[in-house]
N, C-alpha and C positions, 0 to 999 in steps of 0.2 A: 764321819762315817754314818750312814743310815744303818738302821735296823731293822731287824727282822721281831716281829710279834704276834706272840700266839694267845687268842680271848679264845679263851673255851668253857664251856661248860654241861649241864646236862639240858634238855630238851625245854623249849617258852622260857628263856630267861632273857630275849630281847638282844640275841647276836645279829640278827640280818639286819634289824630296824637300828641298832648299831653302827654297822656298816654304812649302811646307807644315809646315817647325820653325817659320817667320820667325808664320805662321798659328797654330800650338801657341804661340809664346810672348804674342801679344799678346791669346788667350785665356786662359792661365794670368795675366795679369795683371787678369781681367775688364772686358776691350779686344775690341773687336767691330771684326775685319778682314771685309773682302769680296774675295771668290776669285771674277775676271774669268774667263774663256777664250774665244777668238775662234770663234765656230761654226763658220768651217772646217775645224777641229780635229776629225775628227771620233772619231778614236782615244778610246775613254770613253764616247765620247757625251755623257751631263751630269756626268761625273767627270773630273778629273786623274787620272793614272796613272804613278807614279812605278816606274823599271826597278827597282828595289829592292821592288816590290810593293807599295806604301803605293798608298791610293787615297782620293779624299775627294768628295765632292760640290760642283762651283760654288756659289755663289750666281745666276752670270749665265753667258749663252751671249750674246756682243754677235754681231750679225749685222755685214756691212760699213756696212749702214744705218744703223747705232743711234749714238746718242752717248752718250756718259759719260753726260751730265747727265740723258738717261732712264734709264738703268740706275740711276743714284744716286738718281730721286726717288722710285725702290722701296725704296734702302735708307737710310734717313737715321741719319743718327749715326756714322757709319761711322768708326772710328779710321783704319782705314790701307785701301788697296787694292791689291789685289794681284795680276797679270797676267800668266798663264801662257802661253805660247806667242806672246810679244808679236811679235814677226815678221810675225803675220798680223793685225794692227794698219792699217786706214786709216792713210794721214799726216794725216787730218784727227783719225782719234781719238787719235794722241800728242799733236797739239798739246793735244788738249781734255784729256789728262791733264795736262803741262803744266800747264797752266793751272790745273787742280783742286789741285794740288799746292800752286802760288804763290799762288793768290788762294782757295782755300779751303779752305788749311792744311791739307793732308792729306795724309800721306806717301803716294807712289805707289812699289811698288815691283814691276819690269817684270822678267819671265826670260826668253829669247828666245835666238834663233841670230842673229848676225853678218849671214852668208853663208848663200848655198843650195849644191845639190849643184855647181855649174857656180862657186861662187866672186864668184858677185853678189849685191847685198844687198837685201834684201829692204825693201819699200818702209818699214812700216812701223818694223822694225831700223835702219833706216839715220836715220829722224828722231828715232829715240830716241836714238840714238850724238853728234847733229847737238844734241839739247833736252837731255837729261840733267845736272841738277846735279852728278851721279857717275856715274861707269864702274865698274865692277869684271869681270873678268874671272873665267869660273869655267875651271879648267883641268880637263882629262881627258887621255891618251894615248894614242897609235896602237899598232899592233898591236906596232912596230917598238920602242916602250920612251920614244920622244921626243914632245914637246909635239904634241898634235891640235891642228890651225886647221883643218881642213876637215872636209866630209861628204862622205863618198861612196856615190854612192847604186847599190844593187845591185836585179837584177830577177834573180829566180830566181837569186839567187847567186852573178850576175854583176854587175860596174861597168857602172855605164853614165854617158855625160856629156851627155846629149841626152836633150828631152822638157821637159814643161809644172813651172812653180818647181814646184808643190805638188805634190803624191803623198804622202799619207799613209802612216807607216811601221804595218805591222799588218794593210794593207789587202792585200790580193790578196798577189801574192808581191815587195811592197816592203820593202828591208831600206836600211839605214843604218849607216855603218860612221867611224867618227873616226879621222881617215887626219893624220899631218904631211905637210910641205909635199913632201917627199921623195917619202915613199910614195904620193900623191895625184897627184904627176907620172907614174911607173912605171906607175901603174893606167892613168891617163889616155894615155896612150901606145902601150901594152899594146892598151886598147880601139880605138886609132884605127890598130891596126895600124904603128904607129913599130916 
C-alpha cells in the first residue's frame, strides 16, 4: 500500500527545492510524478518557485472546487503526486489524497506550513497532520540561530499579527520571516505595544 506524507514546516526551510529532487528522482528513474499546487498560490503563477532559484512548471493548478480524481483523470499513470503549498488544500481534497494514496496505490507526498502567521493551522495542514501515514518535519532557523516553528509575517518591513490567513509572500510589500518561539513572542509584543 502507498502512503500518504506530510514534510512541513515553518517558512525557507527548503520544502519546494525538496519536492522538486523528490520530482528529479522519480524521473531519473523513468517514473512519471505529477506536481499539484493549490491556485491560491498565486506566487509563480503556473510554476513552483524555490528561494534557492529553481523553478519548474505544475502539471495542475487545483482550484478549492476541484478534486484529485479530476485532476488525475488528465494525468493517468502517474507514479507519485506531489503537493506543494498543501496548506492551502481543502479538508475535503486531503482526505481525497488520502484516499488516492490507500486505495489507488500511489505515493502522495504533501510540502506545506504547519501554522500561519497568527500560530493557527491551517485548514487543509492540519488534516494532513490528522491523515498522514508520516510526518517528517523539515527544519530551518530564526534569525537568532535556534529552531524556527513559526512565521512571521511583515508589511513594509514591519511584523504584524493581524489580518486575512493568506497574503501571499512576493505580493505587494508582503514579506515572511521564520521566527523561534522566543523571537516570535518579542515581535509579537513589540507590535502590540507590550
Amino acid at each position: 500500500m502507498a502512503k500518504l506524507y506530510f514534510r512541513y514546516s515553518a517558512m525557507n526551510s527548503g520544502k519546494t527545492t525538496s519536492l522538486l529532487q523528490v520530482a528529479f528522482n522519480y524521473e531519473e528513474r523513468g517514473m512519471r510524478p505529477i506536481i499539484i499546487k493549490p491556485s491560491i498560490d498565486t506566487k509563480g503563477d503556473q510554476h513552483i518557485l524555490s528561494r534557492l532559484g529553481l523553478k519548474r512548471r505544475v502539471d495542475a493548478l487545483l482550484t478549492p472546487r476541484q478534486t484529485i480524481a479530476a485532476v488525475m483523470k488528465k494525468h493517468p499513470g502517474c507514479h507519485c503526486i506531489l503537493i506543494d503549498e498543501a496548506q492551502f488544500l481543502t479538508v475535503a481534497q486531503a482526505n481525497e489524497l488520502f484516499w488516492y494514496a490507500t486505495h489507488k496505490n500511489v505515493p502522495v507526498i504533501a510540502y506545506g506550513l504547519r501554522t500561519d502567521f497568527q500560530t493557527q493551522g491551517f485548514p487543509g495542514a492540519t488534516r494532513l497532520l490528522q491523515l498522514a501515514h508520516e510526518l517528517q518535519e523539515l527544519k530551518t532557523i530564526c534569525r537568532c540561530g535556534k529552531k524556527a516553528l513559526f512565521n512571521g509575517r511583515k508589511i513594509n518591513g514591519q511584523f504584524t499579527f493581524e489580518g486575512d490567513q493568506v497574503a501571499i509572500d512576493g505580493e505587494a510589500a508582503v514579506e515572511y520571516e521564520s521566527l523561534c518561539a522566543n523571537c516570535y513572542h518579542q515581535f509579537r509584543a513589540a507590535a502590540a505595544g507590550a
